[in-house]
C-alpha positions as MATLAB code, in Angstrom:
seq = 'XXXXXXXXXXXXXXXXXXXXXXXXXXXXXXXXXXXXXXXXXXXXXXXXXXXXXXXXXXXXXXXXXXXXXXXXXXXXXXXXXXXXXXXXXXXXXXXXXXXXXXXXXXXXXXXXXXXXXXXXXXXXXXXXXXXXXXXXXXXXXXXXXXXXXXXXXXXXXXXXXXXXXXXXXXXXXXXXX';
ca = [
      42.380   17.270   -7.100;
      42.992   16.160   -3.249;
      40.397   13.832   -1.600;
      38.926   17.439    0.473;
      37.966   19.123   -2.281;
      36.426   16.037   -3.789;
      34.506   16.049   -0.968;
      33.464   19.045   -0.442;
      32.606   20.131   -4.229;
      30.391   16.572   -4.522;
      28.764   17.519   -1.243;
      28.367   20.922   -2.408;
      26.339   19.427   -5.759;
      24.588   17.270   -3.058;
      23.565   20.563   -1.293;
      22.699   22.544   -4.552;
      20.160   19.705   -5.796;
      18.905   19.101   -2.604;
      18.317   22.733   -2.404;
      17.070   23.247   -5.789;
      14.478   19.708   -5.491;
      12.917   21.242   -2.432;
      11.678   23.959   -4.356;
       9.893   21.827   -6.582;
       7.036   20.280   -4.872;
       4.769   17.610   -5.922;
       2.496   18.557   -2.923;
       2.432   20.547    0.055;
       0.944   20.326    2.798;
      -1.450   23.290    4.290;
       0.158   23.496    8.001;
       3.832   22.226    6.797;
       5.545   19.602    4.932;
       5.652   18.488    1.425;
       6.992   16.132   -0.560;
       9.284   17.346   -2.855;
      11.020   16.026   -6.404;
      13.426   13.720   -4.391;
      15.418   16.491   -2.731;
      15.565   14.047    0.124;
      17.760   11.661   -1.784;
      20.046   14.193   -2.689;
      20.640   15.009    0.623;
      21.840   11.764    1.383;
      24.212   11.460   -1.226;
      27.270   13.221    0.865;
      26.608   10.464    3.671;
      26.145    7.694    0.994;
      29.478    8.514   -0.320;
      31.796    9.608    2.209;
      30.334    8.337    5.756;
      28.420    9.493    8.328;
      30.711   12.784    9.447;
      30.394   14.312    5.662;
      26.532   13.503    5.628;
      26.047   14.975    8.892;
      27.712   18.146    8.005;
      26.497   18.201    4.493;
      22.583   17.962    6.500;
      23.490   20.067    8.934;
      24.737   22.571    6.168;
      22.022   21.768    3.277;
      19.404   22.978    6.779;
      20.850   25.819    7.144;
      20.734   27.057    3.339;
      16.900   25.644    3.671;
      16.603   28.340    6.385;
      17.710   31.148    4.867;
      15.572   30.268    1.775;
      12.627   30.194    3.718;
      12.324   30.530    7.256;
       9.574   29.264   10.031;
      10.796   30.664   13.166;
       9.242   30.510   16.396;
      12.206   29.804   19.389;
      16.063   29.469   18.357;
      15.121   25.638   19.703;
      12.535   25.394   17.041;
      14.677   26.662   14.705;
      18.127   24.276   15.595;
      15.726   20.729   15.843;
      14.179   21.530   12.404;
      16.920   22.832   10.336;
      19.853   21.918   11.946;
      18.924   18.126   13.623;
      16.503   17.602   11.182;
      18.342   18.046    8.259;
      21.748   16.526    9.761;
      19.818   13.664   10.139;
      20.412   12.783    6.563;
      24.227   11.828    6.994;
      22.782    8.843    8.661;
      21.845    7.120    5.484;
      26.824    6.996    5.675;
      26.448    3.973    8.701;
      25.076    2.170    5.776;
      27.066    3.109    2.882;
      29.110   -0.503    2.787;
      26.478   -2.840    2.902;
      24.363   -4.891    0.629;
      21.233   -2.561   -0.411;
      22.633    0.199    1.736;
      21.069    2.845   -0.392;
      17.927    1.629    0.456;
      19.252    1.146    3.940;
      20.614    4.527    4.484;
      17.955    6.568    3.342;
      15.510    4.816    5.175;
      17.289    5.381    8.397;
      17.934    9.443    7.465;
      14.275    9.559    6.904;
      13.004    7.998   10.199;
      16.228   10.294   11.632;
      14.644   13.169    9.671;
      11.290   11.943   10.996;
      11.805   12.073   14.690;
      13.094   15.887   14.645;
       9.916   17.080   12.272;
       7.696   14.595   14.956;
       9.739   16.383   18.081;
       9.084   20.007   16.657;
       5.836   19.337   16.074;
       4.811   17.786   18.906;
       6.467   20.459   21.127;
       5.729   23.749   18.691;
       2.860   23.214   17.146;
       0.811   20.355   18.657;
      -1.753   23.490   18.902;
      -2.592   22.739   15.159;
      -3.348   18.812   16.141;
      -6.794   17.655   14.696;
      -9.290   17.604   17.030;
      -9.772   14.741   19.253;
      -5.955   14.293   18.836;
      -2.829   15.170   21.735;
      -0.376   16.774   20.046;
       2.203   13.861   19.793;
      -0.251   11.708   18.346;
      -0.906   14.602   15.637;
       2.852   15.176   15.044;
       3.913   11.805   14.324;
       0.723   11.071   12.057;
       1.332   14.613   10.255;
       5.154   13.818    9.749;
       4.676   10.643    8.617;
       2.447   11.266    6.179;
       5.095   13.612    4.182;
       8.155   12.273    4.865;
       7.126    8.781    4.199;
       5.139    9.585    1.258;
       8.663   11.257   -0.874;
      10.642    7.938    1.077;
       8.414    5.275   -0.915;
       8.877    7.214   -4.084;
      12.986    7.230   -3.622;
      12.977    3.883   -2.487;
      11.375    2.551   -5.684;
      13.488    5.076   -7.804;
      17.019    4.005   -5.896;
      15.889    0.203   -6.244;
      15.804   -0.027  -10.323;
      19.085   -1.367  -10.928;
      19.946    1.200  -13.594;
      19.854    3.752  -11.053;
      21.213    1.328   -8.365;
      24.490    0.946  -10.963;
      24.285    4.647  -11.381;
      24.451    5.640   -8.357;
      27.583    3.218   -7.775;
      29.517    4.641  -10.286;
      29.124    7.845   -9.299;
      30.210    6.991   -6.045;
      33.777    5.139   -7.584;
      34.101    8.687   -9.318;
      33.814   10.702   -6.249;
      36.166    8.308   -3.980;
      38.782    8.216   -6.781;
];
């Protein structure tokens, strides 16, 4: 099999559990956001494996499927920042993939990647929703916290076991090979 396939059918099983993860949620949240069986580590897989350029595109692809399964549109702006940047923010976690604990490392930065879009959106789009007593980026960066650090903690302490740690790098000899 040549190295681009490789790539692109392991980014496509990236995609698909990503995909398939977000649609199980552990909670959600009443105005937006949830956090989801770990569909955010899956998404950072491509990156994780094959750098930064895969990751992005995987993201930027994996947001797009995400829109078409269930759309929130209120400006084609709105629309590009949260599933397009938001989402291509994942192939971050790739600047990482070489260094000691850069699992950890990587997801951690596509999360506060995937953190500033949702806290841009929301601070632009919907800051009319922020609690009262609160400005709207105040609200946004609270509210997107809150979710996207919440499913973060979770993966961190799941990608940190060493079993899964050794897992993960094996799977990652198999899909360089």
């Amino acid at each position: 099999m040549s190295k681009s396939i490789k790539v692109l059918v392991f980014s496509a099983m990236c995609i698909a559990l990503a995909s398939v993860t977000s649609m199980i949620k552990v909670f959600e949240f009443p105005t937006g956001g949830s956090i989801t069986l770990a569909s955010t580590f899956f998404a950072t897989l491509p990156g994780f494996f094959f750098g930064p350029a895969v990751g992005i595109a995987a993201g930027f692809a994996h947001g797009i499927l995400q829109f078409f399964l269930g759309p929130y549109i209120l400006t084609p702006v709105q629309v590009f920042i949260d599933y397009g940047l938001a989402f291509a923010a994942f192939g971050l976690s790739g600047f990482f993939a070489g260094q000691k604990f850069g699992y950890q490392k990587g997801y951690i930065a596509a999360c506060i990647g995937r953190w500033f879009f949702a806290f841009l959106s929301g601070w632009i789009f919907f800051g009319e929703y922020a609690w009262e007593g609160w400005n709207a980026a105040a609200y946004s960066a609270v509210y997107n916290i809150i979710y996207i650090a919440g499913e973060a903690v979770i993966v961190l302490i799941f990608i940190s076991i060493p079993v899964v740690s050794n897992a993960l790098n094996r799977v990652k000899t198999m899909a360089l090979q």
